[in-house]
N, C-alpha and C positions, 0 to 999 in steps of 0.2 A: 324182543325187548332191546331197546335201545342199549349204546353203552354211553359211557364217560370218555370223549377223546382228550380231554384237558379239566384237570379238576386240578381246585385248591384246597386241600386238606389244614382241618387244626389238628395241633395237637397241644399238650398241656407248655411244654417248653419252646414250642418253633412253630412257624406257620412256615410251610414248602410247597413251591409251586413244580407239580407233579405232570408229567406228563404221556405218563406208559395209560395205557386203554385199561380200564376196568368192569367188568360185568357187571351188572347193576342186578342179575339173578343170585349171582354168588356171591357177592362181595357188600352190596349195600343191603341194609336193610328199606323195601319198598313196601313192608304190610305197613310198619306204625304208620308212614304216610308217603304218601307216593310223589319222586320228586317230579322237579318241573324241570324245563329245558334250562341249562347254564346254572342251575345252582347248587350253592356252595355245598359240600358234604362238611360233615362233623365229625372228629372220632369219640368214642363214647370207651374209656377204660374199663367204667363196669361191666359192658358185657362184652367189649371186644369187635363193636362191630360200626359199620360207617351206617351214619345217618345225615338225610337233606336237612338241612337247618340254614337256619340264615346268621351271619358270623355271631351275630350279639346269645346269641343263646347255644349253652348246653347240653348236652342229653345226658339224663341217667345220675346229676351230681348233683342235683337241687336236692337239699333236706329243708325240714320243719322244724320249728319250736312252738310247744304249748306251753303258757307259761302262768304263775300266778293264779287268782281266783281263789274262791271259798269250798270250804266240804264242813267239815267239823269246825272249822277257823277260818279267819283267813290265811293266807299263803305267799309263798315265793317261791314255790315250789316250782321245778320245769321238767318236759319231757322230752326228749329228743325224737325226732320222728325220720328213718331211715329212709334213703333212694326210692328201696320196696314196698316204702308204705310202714314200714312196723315200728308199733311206738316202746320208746327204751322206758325200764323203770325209772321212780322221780330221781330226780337232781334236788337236791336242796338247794335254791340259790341264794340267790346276794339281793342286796334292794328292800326295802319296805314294800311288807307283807301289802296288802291290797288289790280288792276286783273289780269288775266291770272296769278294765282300761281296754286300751286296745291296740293294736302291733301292726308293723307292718316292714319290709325290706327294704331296702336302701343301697346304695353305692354298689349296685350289681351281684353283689353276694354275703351282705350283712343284713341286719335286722335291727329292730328297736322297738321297746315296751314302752308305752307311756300313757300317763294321768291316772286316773282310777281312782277308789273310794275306799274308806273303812268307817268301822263305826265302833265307837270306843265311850261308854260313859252317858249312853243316848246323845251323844253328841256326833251329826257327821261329818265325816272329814274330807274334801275333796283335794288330788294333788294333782299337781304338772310336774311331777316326775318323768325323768325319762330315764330306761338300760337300755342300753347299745350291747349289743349282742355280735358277737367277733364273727368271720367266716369260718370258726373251728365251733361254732355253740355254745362260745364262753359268754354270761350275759356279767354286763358288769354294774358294779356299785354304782349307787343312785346318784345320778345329776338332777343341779335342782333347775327344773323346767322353766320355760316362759313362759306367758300366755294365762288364760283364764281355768284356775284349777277348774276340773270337772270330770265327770267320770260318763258313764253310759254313750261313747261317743264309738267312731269309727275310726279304721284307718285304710290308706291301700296306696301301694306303688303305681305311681305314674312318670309317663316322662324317661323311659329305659335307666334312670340309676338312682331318681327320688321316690319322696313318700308325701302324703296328706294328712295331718287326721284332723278330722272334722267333724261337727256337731257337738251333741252332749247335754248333758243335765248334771244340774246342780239343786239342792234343796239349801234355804236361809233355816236357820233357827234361829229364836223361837219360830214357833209359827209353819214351819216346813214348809214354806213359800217355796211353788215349783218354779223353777229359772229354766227354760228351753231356748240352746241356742244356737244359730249357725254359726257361729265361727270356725273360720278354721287356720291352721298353723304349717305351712309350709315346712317341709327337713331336709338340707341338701345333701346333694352323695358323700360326705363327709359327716354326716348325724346329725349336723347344729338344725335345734328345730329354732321357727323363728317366731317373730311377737305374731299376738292377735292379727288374723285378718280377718273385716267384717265380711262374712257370708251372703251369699242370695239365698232364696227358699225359703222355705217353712223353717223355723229351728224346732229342733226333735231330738230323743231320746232314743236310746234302746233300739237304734237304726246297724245297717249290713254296711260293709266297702268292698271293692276288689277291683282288680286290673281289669280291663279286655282291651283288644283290640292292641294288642303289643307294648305302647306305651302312656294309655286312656286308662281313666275310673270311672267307675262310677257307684254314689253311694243311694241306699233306695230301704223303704219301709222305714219303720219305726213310729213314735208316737210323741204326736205334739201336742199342747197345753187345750187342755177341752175339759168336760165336765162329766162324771161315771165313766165306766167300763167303755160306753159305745160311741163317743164322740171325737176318740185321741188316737184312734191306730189308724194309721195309713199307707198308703201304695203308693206315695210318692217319689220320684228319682230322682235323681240330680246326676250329669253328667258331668265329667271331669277333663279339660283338655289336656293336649302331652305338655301341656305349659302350669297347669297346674290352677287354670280358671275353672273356677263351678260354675254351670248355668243352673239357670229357673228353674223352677219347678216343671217336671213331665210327669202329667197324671199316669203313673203306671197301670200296669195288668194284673191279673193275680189278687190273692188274698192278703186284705189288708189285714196286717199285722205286723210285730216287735219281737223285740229278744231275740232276733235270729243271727245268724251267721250268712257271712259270705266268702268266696275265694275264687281265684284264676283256675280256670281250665284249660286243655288241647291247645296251648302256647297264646291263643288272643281272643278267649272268650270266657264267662263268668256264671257262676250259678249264688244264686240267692235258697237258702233252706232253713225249716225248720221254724221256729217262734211261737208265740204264744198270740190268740189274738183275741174278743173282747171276753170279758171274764174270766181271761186267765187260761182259755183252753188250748193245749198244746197241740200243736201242728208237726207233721212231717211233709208237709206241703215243700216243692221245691221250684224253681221259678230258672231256667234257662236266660244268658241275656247271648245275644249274635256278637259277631266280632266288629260289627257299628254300634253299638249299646241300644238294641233293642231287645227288650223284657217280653219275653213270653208269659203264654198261661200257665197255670197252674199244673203241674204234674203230681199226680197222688205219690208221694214216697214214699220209699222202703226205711224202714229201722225206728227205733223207739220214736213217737213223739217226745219234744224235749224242747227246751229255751236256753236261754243261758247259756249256750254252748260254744266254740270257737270254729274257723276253720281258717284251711291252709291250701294253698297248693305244692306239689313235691314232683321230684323226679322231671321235672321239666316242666310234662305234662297233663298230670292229675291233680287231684285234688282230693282231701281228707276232713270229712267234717268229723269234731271229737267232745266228748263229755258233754256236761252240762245237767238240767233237774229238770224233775216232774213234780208236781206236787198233789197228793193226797190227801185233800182236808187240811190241814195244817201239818202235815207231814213233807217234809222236803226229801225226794228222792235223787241223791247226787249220784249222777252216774261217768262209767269211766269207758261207757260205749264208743266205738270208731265207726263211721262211713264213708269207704272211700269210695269216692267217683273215678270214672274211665278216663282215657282222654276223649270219649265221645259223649261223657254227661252222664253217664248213667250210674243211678246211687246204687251199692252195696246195699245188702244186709247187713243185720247188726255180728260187728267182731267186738267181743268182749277184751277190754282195754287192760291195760295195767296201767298202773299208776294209782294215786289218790285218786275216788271219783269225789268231784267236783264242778263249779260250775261258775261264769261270771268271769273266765278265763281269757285269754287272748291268743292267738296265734301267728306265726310268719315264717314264709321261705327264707333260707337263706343260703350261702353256700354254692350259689351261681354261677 
């Protein structure tokens, strides 16, 4: 086994340029992932041990928040999700209750809530709200947003310290005229999200986001304006550059379908999971994308079928999909299920959550 003749070690207060030889058997960790020649090592506090990383990213300190969404009401409820994966009981938080928005990190170790829907008086209500969420998990009182309220949209970091969110749905009253759109709204590493920009692509609802490929997105699925059950869900992608341009439409792979979740995995790649697809029927279908944004097939998942649910990635490396509903008849089954993924993609079983179950929720790293 090789060693280290010259390494630059981080650490939280100093970076030093180190020069004594180090064993790469005893001293680094080489299973999470096996370094390359000349590169950087990490120190990782929580568990005390060097890890290959490359300077922008740390090990072991990335946490989650799930935030918002409906159970019995709507909510502003939040849960904090640890290094290890394990989700804290709720927070009450701050901001107008409201679900179906959607989250994403920002400025390299924060986060942010934004848009979403309630419904009050048979009237509904769409906002461009947004909470900025601190690097300690403090989410704060509501700014009043830019851009075209809407709810059922996405979001995801691109770019190493911004964010996207894009798409969405809106209904008019009277009349419940469906409005699908691509727009989307740029946030820079300081939170300020910015006016409308008009989108490429199909505009859709009830669509997935997530990072890959270090500082790329890309957002995929969902359902655009068609007529029944069978003519509106689809496997469409859209790619995100580190710049923060959507391209065209790319006929994706997989099962078309909505309401699902997505999130970063193994530092530069992405899993799409879960949704509902035509007549409402729930999937735990999960869908792999590479660290270039290519969409695999279909993998039969593990853990409840379920829609409506959020995910995240944590701990650097993995990823946690959480909550969400099943429906029975006209029975709404809100659940407060976890599944966490590896850093090599592979979904858990179901871990029975704490918190409100609920569903229509949103999620994001933050803590970076």
């Amino acid at each position: 086994m090789a060693t280290y003749k010259s390494i630059k070690y981080i650490i939280p207060v100093e970076a030093v340029e180190h020069t004594d030889s180090i064993n790469a058997l005893s001293d680094v960790d080489t299973v999470t992932k096996a370094p390359n020649d000349y590169q950087i090592l990490v120190w990782s506090a929580a568990d005390s041990k060097w890890y290959p990383r490359n300077v922008a990213e740390t090990v072991g300190t990335q946490k989650a928040i799930f935030g918002f969404g409906e159970g019995s009401g709507l909510t502003n409820i939040t849960n904090l999700v640890s290094i290890l994966g394990v989700v804290a009981t709720d927070t009450t938080g701050v901001g107008t209750v409201r679900s179906v928005l959607a989250a994403a990190g920002y400025g390299g170790d924060k986060a942010i809530f934004g848009f979403g829907y309630s419904f009050a008086n048979y009237t509904s209500n769409y906002y461009n709200i947004t909470n900025l969420v601190s690097n300690l998990g403090v989410v704060a009182t509501d700014t009043t947003g830019v851009g075209s309220n809407r709810g059922y949209l996405a979001s995801a970091k691109f770019g190493g310290d911004k964010a996207l969110f894009g798409f969405g749905y809106a209904t008019t009253n009277p009349g419940y005229t469906q409005n699908y759109y691509n727009i989307t709204n740029l946030v820079s590493n300081t939170g300020v999200v910015a006016s409308d920009s008009t989108g490429v692509g199909s505009g859709r609802g009830y669509l997935a986001s997530a990072g890959y490929g270090v500082d790329k997105a890309i957002f995929g699925f969902g359902n655009e304006q068609g007529s029944g059950y069978n003519s509106d869900i689809t496997n469409i992608t859209n790619l995100v550059s580190n710049l923060g341009i959507v391209a065209t439409n790319t006929t994706g792979v997989g099962m078309a379908r909505g309401s699902l979740a997505a999130a970063g995995y193994g530092e530069d790649k992405a899993i799409f999971g879960f949704g509902n697809t035509t007549n409402a029927n729930v999937t735990n279908v999960t869908n792999l994308v590479s660290n270039t944004g290519i969409v695999a097939t279909d993998t039969t998942g593990v853990g409840t079928a379920r829609l409506h649910l959020a995910a995240s990635s944590y701990g650097g490396d993995k990823a946690l999909f959480g909550f969400g509903v099943y429906t029975s008849g006209y029975n709404q089954n809100y659940q407060n299920i976890t599944n966490l993924v590896s850093n090599t993609g592979i979904v858990a079983t179901d871990t029975t959550g704490v918190g409100t179950a609920r569903s229509g929720l949103a999620a994001a790293g933050f803590a970076t």
